[in-house]
C-alpha positions as CSV (number, residue, x, y, z in Angstrom):
1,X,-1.3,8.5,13.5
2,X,-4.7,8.3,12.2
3,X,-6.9,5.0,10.7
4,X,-10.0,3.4,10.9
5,X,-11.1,1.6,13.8
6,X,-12.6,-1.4,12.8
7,X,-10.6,-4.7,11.2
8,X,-7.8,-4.3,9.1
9,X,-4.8,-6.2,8.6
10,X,-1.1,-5.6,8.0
11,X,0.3,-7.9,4.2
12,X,3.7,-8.0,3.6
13,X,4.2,-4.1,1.4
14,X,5.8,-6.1,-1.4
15,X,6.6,-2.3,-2.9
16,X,9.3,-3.9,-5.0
17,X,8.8,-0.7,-7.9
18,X,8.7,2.2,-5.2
19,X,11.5,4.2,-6.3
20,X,10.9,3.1,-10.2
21,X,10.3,6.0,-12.1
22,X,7.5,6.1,-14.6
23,X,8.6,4.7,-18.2
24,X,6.4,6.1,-21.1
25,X,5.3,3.2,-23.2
26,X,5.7,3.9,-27.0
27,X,2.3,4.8,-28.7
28,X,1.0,1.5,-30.3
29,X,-0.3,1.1,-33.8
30,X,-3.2,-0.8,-32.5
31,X,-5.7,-0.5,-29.7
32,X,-8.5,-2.2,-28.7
33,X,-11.3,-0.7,-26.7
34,X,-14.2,-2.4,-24.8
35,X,-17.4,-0.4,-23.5
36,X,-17.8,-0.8,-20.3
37,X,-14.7,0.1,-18.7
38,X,-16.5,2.3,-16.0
39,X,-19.5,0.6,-13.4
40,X,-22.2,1.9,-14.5
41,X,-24.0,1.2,-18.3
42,X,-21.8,0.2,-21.0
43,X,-20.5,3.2,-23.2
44,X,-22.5,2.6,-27.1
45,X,-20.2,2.6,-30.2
46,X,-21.5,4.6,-33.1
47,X,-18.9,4.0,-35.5
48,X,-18.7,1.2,-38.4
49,X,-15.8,-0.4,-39.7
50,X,-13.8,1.5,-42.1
51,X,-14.2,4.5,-40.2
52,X,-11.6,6.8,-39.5
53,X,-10.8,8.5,-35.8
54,X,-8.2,10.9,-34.8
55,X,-6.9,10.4,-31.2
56,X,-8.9,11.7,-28.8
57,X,-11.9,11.4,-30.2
58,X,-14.9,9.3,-28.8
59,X,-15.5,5.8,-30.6
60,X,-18.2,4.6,-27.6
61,X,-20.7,7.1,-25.8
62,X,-21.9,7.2,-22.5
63,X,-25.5,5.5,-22.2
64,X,-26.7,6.8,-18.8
65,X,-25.8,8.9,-16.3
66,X,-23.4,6.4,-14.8
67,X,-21.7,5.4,-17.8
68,X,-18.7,7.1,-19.4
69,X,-17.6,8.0,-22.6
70,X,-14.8,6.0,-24.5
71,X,-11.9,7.8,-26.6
72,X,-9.2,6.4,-28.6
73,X,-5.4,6.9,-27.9
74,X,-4.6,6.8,-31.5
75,X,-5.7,7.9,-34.6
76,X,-6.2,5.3,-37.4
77,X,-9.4,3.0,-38.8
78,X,-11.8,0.8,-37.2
79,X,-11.0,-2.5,-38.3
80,X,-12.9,-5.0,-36.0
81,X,-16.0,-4.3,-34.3
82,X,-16.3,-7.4,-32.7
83,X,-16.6,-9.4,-29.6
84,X,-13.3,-10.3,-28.1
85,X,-12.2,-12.1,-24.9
86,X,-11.9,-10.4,-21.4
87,X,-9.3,-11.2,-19.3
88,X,-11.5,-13.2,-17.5
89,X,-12.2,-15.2,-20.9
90,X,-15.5,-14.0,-21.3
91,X,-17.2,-12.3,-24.5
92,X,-17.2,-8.5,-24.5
93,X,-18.1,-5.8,-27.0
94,X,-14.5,-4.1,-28.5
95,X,-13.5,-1.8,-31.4
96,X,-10.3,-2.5,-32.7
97,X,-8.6,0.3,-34.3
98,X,-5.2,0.3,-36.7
99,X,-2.7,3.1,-37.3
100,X,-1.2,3.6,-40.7
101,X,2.5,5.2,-40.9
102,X,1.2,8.5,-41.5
103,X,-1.4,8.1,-38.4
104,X,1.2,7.5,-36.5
105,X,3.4,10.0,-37.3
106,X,1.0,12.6,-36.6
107,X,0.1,11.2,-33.1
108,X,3.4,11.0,-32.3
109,X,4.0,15.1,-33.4
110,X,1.2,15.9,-31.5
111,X,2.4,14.8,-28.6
112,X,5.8,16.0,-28.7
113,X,4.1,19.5,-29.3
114,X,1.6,19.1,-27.0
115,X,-0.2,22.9,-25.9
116,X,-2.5,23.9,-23.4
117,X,-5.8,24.3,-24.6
118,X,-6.7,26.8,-22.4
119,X,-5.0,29.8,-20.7
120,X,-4.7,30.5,-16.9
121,X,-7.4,33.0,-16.8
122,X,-9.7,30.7,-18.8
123,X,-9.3,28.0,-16.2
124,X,-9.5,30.0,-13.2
125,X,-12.9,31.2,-15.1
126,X,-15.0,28.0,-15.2
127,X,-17.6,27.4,-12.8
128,X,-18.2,23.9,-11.7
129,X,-20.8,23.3,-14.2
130,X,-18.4,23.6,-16.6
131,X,-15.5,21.9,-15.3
132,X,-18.3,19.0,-14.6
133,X,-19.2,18.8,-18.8
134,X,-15.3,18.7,-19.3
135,X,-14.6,15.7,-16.7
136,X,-17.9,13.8,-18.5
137,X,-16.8,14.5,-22.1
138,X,-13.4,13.2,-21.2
139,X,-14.4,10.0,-19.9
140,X,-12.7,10.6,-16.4
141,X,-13.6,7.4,-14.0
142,X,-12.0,7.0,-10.3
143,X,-8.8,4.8,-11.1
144,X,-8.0,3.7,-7.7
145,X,-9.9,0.5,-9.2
146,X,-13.7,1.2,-8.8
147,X,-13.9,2.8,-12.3
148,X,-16.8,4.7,-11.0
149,X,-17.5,7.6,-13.4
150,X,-16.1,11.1,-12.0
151,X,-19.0,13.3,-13.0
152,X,-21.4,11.3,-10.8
153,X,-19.8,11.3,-7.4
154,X,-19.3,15.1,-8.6
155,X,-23.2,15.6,-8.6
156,X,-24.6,14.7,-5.5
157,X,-28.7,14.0,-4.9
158,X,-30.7,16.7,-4.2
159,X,-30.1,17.8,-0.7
160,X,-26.5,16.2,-0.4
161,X,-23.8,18.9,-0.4
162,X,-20.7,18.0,0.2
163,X,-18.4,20.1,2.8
164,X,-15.0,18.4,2.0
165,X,-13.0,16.9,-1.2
166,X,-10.9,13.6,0.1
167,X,-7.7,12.8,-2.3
168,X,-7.5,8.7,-1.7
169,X,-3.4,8.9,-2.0
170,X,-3.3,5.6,0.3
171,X,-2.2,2.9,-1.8
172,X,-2.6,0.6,0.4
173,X,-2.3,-2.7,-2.1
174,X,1.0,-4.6,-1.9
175,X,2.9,-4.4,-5.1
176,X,1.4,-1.4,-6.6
177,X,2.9,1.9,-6.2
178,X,1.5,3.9,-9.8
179,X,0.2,6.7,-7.4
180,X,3.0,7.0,-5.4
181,X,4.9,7.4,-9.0
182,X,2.7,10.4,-10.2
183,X,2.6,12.0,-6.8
184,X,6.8,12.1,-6.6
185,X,6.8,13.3,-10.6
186,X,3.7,15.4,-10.8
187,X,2.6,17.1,-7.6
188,X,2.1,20.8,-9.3
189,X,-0.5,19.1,-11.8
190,X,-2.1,16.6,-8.9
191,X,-2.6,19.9,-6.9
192,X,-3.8,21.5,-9.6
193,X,-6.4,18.7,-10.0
194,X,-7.2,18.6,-6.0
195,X,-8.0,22.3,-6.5
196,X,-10.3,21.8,-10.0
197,X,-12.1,19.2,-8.2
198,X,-12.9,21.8,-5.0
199,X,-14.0,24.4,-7.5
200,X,-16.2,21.3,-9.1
201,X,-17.6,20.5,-5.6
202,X,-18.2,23.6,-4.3
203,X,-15.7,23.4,-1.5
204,X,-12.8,25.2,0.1
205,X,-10.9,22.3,1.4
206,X,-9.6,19.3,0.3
207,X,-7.7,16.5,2.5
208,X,-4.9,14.1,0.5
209,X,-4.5,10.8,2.6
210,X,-1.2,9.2,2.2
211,X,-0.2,6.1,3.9
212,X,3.1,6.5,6.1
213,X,5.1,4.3,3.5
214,X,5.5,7.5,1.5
215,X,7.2,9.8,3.6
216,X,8.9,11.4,0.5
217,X,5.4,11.7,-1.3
218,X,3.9,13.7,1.6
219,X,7.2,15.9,2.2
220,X,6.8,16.5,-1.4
221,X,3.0,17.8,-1.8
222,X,3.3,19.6,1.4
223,X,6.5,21.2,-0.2
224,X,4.5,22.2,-2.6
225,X,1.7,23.5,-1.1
226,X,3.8,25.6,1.2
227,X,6.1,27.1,-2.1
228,X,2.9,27.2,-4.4
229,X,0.8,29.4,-1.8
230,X,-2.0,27.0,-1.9
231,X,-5.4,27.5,0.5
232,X,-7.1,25.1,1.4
233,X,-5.6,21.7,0.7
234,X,-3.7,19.5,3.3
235,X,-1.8,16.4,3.5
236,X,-2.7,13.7,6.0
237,X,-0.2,10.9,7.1
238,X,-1.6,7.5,7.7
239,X,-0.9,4.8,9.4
240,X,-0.2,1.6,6.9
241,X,-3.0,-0.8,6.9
242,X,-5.0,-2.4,4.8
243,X,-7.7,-1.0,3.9
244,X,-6.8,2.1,4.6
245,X,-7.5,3.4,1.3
246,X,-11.2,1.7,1.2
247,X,-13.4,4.8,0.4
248,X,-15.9,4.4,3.9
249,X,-12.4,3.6,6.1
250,X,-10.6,6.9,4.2
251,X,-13.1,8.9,5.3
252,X,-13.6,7.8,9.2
253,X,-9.8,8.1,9.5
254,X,-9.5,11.7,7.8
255,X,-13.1,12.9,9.4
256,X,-13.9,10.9,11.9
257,X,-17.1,10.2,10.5
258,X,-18.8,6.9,9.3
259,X,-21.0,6.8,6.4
260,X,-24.0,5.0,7.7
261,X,-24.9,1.3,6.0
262,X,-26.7,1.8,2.7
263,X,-25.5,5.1,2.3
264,X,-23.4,7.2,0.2
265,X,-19.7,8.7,1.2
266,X,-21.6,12.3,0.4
267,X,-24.1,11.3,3.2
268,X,-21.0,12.4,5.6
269,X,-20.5,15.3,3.6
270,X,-17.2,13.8,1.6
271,X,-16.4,13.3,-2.0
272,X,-13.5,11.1,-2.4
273,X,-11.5,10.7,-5.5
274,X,-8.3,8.6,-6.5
275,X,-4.8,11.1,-7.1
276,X,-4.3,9.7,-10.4
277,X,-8.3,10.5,-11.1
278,X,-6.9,14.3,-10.0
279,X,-3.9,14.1,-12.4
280,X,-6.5,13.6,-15.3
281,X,-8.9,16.3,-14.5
282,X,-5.9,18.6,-14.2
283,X,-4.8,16.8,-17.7
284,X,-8.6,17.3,-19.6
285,X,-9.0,20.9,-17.8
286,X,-5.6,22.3,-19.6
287,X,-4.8,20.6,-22.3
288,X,-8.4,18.9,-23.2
289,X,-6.9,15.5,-23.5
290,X,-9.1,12.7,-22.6
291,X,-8.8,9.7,-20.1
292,X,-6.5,8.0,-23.0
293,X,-3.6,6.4,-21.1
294,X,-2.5,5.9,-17.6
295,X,0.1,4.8,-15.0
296,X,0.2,0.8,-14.5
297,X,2.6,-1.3,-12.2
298,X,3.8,-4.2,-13.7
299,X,5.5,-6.3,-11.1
300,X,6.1,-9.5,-9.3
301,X,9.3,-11.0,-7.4
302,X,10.6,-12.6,-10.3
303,X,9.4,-10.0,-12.7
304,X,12.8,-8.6,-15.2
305,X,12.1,-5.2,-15.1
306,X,9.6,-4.3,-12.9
307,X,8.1,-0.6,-13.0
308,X,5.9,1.8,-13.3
309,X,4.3,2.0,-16.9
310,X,2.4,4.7,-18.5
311,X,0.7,3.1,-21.3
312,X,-2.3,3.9,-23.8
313,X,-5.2,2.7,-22.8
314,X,-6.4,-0.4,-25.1
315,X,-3.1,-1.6,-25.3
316,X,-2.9,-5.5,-24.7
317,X,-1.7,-6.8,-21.3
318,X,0.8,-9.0,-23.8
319,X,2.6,-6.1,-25.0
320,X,2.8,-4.5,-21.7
321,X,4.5,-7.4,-19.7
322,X,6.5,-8.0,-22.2
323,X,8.0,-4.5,-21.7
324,X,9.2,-5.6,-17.9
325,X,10.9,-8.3,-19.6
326,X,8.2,-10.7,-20.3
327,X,6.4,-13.7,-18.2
328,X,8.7,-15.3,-15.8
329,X,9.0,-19.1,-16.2
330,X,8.1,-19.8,-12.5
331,X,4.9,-17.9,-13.0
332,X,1.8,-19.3,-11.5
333,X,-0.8,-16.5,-11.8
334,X,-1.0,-13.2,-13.3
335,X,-3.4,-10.8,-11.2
336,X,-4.8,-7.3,-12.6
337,X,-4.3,-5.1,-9.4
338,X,-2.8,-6.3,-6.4
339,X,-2.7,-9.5,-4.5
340,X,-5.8,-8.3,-2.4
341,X,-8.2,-7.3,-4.4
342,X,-7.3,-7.8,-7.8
343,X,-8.4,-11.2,-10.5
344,X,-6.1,-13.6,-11.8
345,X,-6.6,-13.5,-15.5
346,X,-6.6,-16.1,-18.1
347,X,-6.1,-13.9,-21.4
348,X,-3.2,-11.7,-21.9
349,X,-4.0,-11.0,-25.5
350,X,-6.8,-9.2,-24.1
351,X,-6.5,-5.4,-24.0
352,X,-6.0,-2.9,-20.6
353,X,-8.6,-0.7,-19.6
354,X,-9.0,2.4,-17.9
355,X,-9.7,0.1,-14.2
356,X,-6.1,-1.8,-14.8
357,X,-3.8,-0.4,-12.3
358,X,-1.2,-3.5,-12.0
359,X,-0.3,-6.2,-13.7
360,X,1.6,-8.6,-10.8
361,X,2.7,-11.7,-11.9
362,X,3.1,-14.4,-9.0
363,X,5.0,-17.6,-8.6
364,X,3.9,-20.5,-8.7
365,X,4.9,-21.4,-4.8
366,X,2.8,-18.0,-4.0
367,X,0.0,-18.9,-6.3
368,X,-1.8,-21.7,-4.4
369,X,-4.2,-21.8,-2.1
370,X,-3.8,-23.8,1.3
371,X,-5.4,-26.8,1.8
372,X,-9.2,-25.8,3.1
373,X,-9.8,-27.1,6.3
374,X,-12.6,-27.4,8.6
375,X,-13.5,-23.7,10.2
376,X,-12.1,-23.8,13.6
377,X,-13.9,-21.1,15.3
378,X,-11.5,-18.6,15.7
379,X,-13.1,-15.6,14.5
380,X,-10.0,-14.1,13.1
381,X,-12.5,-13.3,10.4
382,X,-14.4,-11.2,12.6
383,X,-11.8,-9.1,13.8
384,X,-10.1,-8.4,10.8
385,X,-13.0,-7.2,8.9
386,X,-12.8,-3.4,8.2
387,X,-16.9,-3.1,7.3
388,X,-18.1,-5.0,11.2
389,X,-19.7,-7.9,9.5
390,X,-19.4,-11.4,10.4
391,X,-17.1,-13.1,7.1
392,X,-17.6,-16.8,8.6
393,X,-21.6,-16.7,8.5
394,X,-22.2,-14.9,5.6
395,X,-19.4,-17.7,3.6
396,X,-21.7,-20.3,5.4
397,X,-25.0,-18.9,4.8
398,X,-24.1,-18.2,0.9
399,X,-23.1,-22.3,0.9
400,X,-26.4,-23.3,2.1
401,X,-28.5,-20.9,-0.5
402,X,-30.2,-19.3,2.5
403,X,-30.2,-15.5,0.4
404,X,-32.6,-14.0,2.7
405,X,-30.9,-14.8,5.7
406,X,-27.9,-13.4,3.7
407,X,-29.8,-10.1,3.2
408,X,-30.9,-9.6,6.3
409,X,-26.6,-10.2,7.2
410,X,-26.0,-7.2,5.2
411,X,-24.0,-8.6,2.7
412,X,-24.0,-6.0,0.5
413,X,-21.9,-3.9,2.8
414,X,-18.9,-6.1,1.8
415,X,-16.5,-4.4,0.8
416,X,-14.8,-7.6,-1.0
417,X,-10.9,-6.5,0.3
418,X,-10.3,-10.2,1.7
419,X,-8.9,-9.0,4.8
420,X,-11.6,-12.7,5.8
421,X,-9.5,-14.7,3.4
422,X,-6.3,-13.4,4.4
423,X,-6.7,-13.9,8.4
424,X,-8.5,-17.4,8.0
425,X,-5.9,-20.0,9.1
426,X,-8.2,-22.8,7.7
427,X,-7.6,-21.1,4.2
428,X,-11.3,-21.4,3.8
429,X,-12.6,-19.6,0.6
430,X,-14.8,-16.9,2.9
431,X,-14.9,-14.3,0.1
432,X,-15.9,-16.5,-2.7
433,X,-18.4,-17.9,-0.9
434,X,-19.9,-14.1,0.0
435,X,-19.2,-12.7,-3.2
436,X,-21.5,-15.5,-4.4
437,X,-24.0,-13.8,-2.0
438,X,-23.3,-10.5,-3.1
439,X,-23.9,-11.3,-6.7
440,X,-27.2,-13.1,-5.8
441,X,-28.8,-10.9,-3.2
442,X,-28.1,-8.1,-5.1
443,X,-29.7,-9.4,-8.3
444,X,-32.8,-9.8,-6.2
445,X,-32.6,-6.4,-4.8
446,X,-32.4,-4.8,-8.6
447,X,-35.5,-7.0,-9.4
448,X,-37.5,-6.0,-6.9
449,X,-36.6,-2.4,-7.5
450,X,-37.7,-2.8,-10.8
451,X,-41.1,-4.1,-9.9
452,X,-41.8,-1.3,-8.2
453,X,-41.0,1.4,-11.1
């Protein structure tokens, strides 16, 4: 069965909403939207309070050319536009906008009549160009987690062509299992998406990775492929390991390439996009909705009703938890994403973005972190880390401020999956000390780029 070949590990699955189906969340009748819910350059908000927005429409514009544009899920008036507090607890820019009765009544007869906006033989006569302008007016960003904007990875530099469209179907983070949701309740409109994305790309094949866990997922697309006719896309079973669905380990497992340090994925000719970021291009393409709402697992082992959530975007995390039956009392941390990669969070009043793809809540006897003890030497570190680096130095070398030794480490190649943190039987806080690194090598990097302009 195919993987990477360097690092890895193997965390408990913890896939306690697998077989959950997904559970529409009623429209709310307020929504708060930040800016920058993409990497890239805040989105800029044009509107002023006391406007009025139909759903749909953009309140925040893209700024660059990696940035994305914002929409809002509801209709109703801008009543705040204000700073509010991040889950994190930091400041960020937000509109804030309020439904009346009648707003929401209309939303909620739009949807129920939903239409496609355009017909078969207007889809199957867009070029790429055009399917392109659609996926960047509609805001589409990967939503594996990354948040990178859709359009961008969909227009390579000059003298990059990409060969090969690479569905990331893996999963791979314990609790979650959003994509493996859509896949089992919407394979016609993912496929429909893989093949929107080809026509984007210019290819004729695409590749969907799916991690061995999901045997009924993969029977299911293939099913489909088979029953639907469809040329030129394929499913791939995986074997289960963390990372597996890191964008530079997806690729070497499905190609058997490796995109070279400093590089871009399109260096080996691959674009690689998130199933759920297929689902929505499929979603803007036909019926011209925008990146408004998405599939979030809400979760944790004493969690009432754990599942799979499909939620407006801007939403708060408050209202969504307290769907799945609300914080348990033995809670220690709440984490957006998975235990691997995700942040704990200190604000639940603050609203979900488009990059929230779990909400696990975590007792408090799995909340702690082990005692740190001295580094024995082990170099379990070393071996587990999917990227080839060295965890232990660059954690040490980020202690002791020595950045250009950091630099010269290639720190930047971190991937920040905490395979380091997971493996270290010290409990030694590897990745906080490297993404300390990270942060401050890479602010010198942009500066000196900037000099140079």
């Amino acid at each position: 069965m195919r993987t990477f070949h360097i690092g890895g590990v193997h965390p408990p699955e913890n896939k306690i909403t697998a077989s959950a189906r997904i559970i529409d969340v009623e429209l709310p009748r307020e929504v708060t939207l930040t800016y920058g819910q993409h990497i890239g350059a805040p989105a800029k908000c044009e509107l002023n309070k006391g406007d009025h927005v139909d759903r749909g429409d953009i309140i925040a514009v893209a700024s660059g050319f990696v940035s994305a544009n914002v929409h809002t899920p509801i209709s109703g008036t801008v009543v705040k536009i204000d700073k509010i507090k991040a889950p994190n607890g930091m400041p960020c820019d937000a509109v804030t906008i309020a439904a009346t009765d009648d707003d929401h009544e209309k939303d909620l007869a739009a949807i129920a009549d939903r239409k496609p906006l355009r017909t078969e033989p207007e889809i199957a006569s867009l070029d790429a160009k055009k399917i392109i302008e659609i996926i960047d007016h509609t805001g589409i960003v990967g939503l594996g987690g990354a948040t990178f904007p859709t359009k961008v990875k969909l227009s390579p530099p000059p003298g990059m062509k990409a060969d090969i469209v690479i569905i990331n179907a893996v999963e791979c983070e314990p609790y979650l299992t959003n994509d493996h949701a859509l896949m089992l309740e919407c394979p016609d409109e993912i496929l429909e998406g893989v093949r929107l994305l080809m026509r984007a790309a210019g290819v004729d094949r695409a590749t969907i990775g799916v991690e061995a866990n999901k045997k009924n997922a993969i029977e299911l697309l293939r099913s489909r492929i088979s029953s639907l006719g469809i040329e030129g896309i394929s499913v791939m079973e995986l074997e289960v390991k963390y990372p597996q669905g890191g964008e530079k380990q997806l690729i070497q497992a499905l190609t058997g390439k490796e995109v070279p340090s400093g590089a871009l994925p399109i260096a080996t000719g691959a674009i690689v996009q998130n199933v759920a970021t297929a689902y929505a291009v499929y979603d803007a393409v036909r019926f011209g909705q925008p990146l408004i709402d998405r599939v979030v697992t809400i979760t944790g082992p004493s969690v009432e009703r754990p599942g799979n959530y499909r939620a407006a975007i801007g939403i708060s995390i408050e209202k969504l938890i307290e769907m799945a039956g609300g914080v348990p009392s033995d809670t220690g941390k709440i984490v957006l994403g998975g235990p691997m990669m995700g942040k704990s969070i200190v604000n639940i009043d603050a609203p979900t973005t488009k990059g929230v793809s779990g909400i696990l809540m975590l007792p408090e006897n799995m909340s702690e972190r082990g005692k740190t003890e001295p580094c024995i030497r082990c170099a379990k570190c070393v071996s587990a880390c999917p990227m080839g680096l060295e965890p232990y130095l660059l954690a040490t070398l980020s202690r002791l401020g020595e950045w250009e030794e950091v630099e010269k480490e290639k720190v930047m190649n971190c991937m920040e999956c905490g395979c380091c943190s997971f493996t270290c039987p010290s409990s030694r806080p590897i990745l906080d000390f490297i993404r300390l690194g990270k942060q401050t090598v890479g602010a010198a990097i942009r500066a000196r780029q900037s000099q140079k302009k």
